[in-house]
C-alpha positions, -999 to +999 in steps of 0.1 A: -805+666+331-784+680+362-810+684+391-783+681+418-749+685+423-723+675+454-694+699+459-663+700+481-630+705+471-597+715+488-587+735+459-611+764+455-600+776+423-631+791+405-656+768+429-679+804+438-682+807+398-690+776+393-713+776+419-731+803+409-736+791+371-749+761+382-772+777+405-784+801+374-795+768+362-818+759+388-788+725+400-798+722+437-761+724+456-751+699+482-719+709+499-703+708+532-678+727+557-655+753+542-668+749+504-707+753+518-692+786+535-676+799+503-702+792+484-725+809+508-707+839+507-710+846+471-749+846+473-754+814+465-780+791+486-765+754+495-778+724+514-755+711+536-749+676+536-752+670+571-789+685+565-797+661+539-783+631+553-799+636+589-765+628+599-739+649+619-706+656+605-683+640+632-649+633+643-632+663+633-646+658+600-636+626+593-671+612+588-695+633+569-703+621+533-697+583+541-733+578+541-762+558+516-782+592+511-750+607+489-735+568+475-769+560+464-776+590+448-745+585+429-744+547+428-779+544+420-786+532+382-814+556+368-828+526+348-825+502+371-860+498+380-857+480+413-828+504+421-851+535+418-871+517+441-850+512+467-836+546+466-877+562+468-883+539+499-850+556+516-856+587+510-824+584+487-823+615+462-800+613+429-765+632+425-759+641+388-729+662+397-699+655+422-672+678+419-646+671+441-608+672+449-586+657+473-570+665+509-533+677+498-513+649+510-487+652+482-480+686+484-481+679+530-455+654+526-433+678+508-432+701+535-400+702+557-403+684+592-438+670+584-450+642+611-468+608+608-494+621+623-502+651+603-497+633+571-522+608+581-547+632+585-548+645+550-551+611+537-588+617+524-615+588+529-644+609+517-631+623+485-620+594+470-650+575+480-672+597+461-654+601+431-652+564+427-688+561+428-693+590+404-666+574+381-684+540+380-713+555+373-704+582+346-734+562+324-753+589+348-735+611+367-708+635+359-675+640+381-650+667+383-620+661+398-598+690+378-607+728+381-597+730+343-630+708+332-648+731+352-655+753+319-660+718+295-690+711+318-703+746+323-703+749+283-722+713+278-750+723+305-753+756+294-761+743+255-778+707+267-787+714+300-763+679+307-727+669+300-721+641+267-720+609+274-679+613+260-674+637+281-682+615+318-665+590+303-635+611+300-643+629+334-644+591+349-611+583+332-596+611+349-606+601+384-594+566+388-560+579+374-558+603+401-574+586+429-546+556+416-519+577+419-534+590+452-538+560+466-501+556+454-486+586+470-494+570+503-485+537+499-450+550+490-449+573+521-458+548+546-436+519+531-410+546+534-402+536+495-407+499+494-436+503+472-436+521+437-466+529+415-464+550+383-491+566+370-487+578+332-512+593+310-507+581+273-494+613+249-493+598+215-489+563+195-459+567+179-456+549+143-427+533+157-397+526+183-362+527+180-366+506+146-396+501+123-402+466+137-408+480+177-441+495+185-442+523+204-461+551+228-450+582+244-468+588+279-468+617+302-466+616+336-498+623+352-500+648+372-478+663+335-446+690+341-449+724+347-411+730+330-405+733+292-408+700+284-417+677+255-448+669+268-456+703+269-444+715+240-463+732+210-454+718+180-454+748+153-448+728+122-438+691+108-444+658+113-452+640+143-423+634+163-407+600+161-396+580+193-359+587+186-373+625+177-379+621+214-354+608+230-325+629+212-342+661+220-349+655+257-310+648+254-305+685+241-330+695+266-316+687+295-282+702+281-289+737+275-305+737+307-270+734+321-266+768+314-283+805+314-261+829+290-273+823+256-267+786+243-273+760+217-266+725+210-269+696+185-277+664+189-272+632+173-283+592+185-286+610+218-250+626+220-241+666+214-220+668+183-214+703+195-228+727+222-217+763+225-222+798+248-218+828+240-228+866+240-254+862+216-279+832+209-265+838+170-227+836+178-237+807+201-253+791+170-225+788+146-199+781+170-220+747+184-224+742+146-195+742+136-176+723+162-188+690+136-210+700+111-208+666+093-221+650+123-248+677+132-262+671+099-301+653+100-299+660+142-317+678+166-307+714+178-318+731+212-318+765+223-322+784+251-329+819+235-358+827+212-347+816+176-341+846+153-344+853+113-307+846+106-308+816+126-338+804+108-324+812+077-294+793+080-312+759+094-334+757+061-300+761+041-295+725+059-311+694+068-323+687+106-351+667+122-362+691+152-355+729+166-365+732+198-365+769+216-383+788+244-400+802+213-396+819+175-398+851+159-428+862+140-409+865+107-391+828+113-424+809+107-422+821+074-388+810+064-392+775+080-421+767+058-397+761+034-392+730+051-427+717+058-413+683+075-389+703+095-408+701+135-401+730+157-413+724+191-418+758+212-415+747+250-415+784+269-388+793+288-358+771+294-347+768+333-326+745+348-337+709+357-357+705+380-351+677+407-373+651+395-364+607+398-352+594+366-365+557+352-351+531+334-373+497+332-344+465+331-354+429+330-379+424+352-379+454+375-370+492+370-343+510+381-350+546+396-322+576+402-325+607+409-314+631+380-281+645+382-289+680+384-259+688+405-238+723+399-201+727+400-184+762+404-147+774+407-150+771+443-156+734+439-129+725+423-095+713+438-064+728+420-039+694+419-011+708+400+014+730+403+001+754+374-033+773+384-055+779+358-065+809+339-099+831+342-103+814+304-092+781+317-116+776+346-145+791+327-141+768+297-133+737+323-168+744+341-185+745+305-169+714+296-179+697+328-216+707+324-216+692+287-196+661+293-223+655+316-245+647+287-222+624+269-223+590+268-197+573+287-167+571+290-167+606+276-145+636+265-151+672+257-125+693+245-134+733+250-121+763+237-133+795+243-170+787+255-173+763+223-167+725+220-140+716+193-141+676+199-162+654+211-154+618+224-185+598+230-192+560+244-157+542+243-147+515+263-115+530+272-109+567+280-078+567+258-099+563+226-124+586+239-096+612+244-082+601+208-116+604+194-122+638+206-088+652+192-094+639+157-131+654+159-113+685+168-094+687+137-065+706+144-085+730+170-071+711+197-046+731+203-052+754+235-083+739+246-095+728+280-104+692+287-132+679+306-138+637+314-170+626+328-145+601+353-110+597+365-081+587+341-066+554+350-034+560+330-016+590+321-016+577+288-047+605+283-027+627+297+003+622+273-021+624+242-038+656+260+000+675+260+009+661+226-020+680+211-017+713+229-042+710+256-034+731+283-059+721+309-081+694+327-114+689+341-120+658+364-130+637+390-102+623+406-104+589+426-078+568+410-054+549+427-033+561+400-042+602+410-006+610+420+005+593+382-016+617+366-009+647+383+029+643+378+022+639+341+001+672+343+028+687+358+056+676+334+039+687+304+027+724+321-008+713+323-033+729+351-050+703+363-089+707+386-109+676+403-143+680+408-146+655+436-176+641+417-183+618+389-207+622+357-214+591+345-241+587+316-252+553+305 
């Protein structure tokens, strides 16, 4: 049974109510400082900790719980028998309850201009302490680290009159992940980077990896994302999602991201077959579609725009793995159970990317970037030839930037009109990518924009691009061979912009 509880959080987010339910049961309420006060002024009666230890709070606060009366109340094994001793000869009562959170050092450290000295001093001693002596001994005593258990425990007590045995354990779980990744957050700080810890939460056994003979898990980062994300993600219908399921539609996640007017894209082994913008999510659809339909066939398509009845209609006409979309019309649901394996993943709405550090383990270490979430606009961009571009021009070069983005490299996108026609994906040499993405582009070539995720060596790209009735070009810039390329533009009438950045994606 709960006789006792110990609270005092940071975050007060529905403390006073859960205060006052526990006090409705007759839990005696330790607390201290600015929780005792809160608590206090809701009606509710509290003992503060100073009172029951016999000990002052001192030190601007830094010592008041670090004391045997509150660790051996928590410590304390209930049937221990020489324990219970001990803790009757001191005076020592026991602490069923400790709900607690941390000082906020992660979000201090965030904070622009923040000194040594004041992050120091939300490094918390006392919180941590006591939910580690909770957490060991969840056999007993329950700890709360997370205001959204608060209503799990409320609803156990209020039936039992005590929390599950399950339910501490999962509590206690919960605690050393976040005191870990506490604990983390400051080594990190004060080695100024030298040391790294992760802290992930596992999501889901997966049947397999890439292949059938790889095992596989997919974790979420603890604490999880806000953003639309996969690990946030409802899944409406279908099967579980496979590890390439995932990888391939964070791929098409991060892409529509790129942009806000209505957008989809399709995905295969982690490349867009075809990606395209327009006035309506609809119009967007079959444009992105048909840019390679052959290739978008059994792949993964993102949108950024509630999916509608004719867009639903048309998928099921087809065969794909995944639909992912901020969310889907009422009559939709309908029509996709149809296709009862099809998954469709709602994630909410779809903003841009966030700035977040991207992984990637290698032989014996890890390798950590942070994601390219950069922006180019018109007034970026460096005109290098003699012919500007047109309005049409510079819009489609900017949408063919922000997709090549998310092709493998060496990469080229041919655009036309807000839509990709051709596609050149992963080639050693930027001439074959270029060659690829004309023969993707099946005669559409013509009059399309260019973009390339790097420079061009040779002007042999460039020679291929005027040959096929491409009339303008989206790049970096950096080669000792620039001026080569440029005079190529120039003789074949081609507007040529450098970005003054590369896009790399390996």
């Amino acid at each position: 049974m709960i006789k006792r509880a110990l609270i005092s959080v940071s975050d007060k987010t529905g403390i006073a109510e859960l205060a006052k339910a526990l006090a409705d049961k007759n839990v005696e309420i330790l607390s201290t400082g600015g929780t005792a006060q809160l608590i206090r002024d809701h009606g509710v009666e509290v003992k503060d900790v100073t009172d029951y230890t016999g000990f002052p709070e001192m030190m601007n606060g830094r010592v008041k719980t670090l004391h045997p009366k509150i660790h051996g109340g928590l410590l304390a094994l209930r049937d221990n028998q020489e324990h219970m001793s001990v803790a009757s000869e001191n005076d020592i009562q026991m602490i069923d309850l400790v709900v607690v959170n941390l000082y906020p050092f992660e979000a201090t450290i965030q904070k622009e201009g923040v000194t040594l000295e004041e992050a120091i001093e939300n490094i918390d001693i006392g919180g941590p302490s006591m939910l580690r002596s909770a957490a060991k001994n969840y056999q007993s005593v329950t700890v709360v680290t997370d205001p959204a258990d608060y209503e799990r425990v409320l609803d156990e007590i209020e039936s039992e009159g005590d929390t599950s045995l399950e339910t501490r354990r999962y509590l206690a779980e919960k605690v050393f992940a976040q005191t870990a990744r506490y604990d983390s957050l400051i080594a990190e700080y004060l080695t100024e980077g030298h040391v790294k810890h992760i802290v992930l939460e596992k999501q889901a056994d997966l049947r397999y990896g890439e292949n059938p003979h790889q095992a596989a898990r997919f974790y979420k980062d603890v604490p999880g994302h806000l953003e639309a994300s996969l690990v946030s993600a409802e899944q409406l219908q279908g099967k579980a999602m496979s590890y390439n399921n995932i990888m391939d539609a964070d791929g098409a996640l991060s892409l529509v991201r790129e942009f806000m007017e209505p957008t989809v894209a399709f995905i295969k082994h982690a490349n867009p077959c075809g990606i395209a913008m327009a006035a309506t999510i609809e119009t967007a659809y079959h444009h992105a579609h048909d840019c390679d339909p052959k290739s978008a066939f059994g792949g993964i398509i993102c949108l950024n725009r509630p999916v509608t009845k004719a867009i639903a209609e048309h998928i099921v006409s087809k065969f794909f793995e995944v639909v992912i979309a901020p969310d889907f019309e009422a009559d939709t649901l309908e029509i996709f159970a149809q296709k009862k394996n099809l998954r469709l993943l709602k994630v909410g709405e779809i903003g841009p990317e966030p700035k977040a550090k991207n992984y990637r383990k290698v032989s014996g270490g890890l390798l950590i970037q942070d994601l390219d979430t950069a922006h180019v606009s018109a007034t970026d961009l460096k005109v290098v030839t003699k012919r500007q571009p047109t309005d049409q021009e510079m819009k489609d070069m900017l949408f063919g930037w922000h997709t090549v983005k998310h092709v493998k490299s060496n990469a080229i996108v041919l655009v036309k009109e807000g839509m990709t026609v051709g596609i050149g994906a992963g080639q050693m040499s930027r001439v074959d990518a270029v060659e690829i993405s004309i023969s993707k582009a099946m005669d559409r070539q013509t009059g399309s924009v260019m973009a390339s995720d790097a420079f061009f060596p040779f002007p042999d790209s460039i020679e291929a691009a005027s040959k096929n009735g491409i009339t303008a070009i989206i790049q970096p810039g950096g080669s000792i061979k620039d001026q080569d390329v440029i005079e190529a533009a120039d003789a074949a009438g081609i507007a040529m912009v450098f970005t003054g950045m590369r896009a790399f994606l390996h």
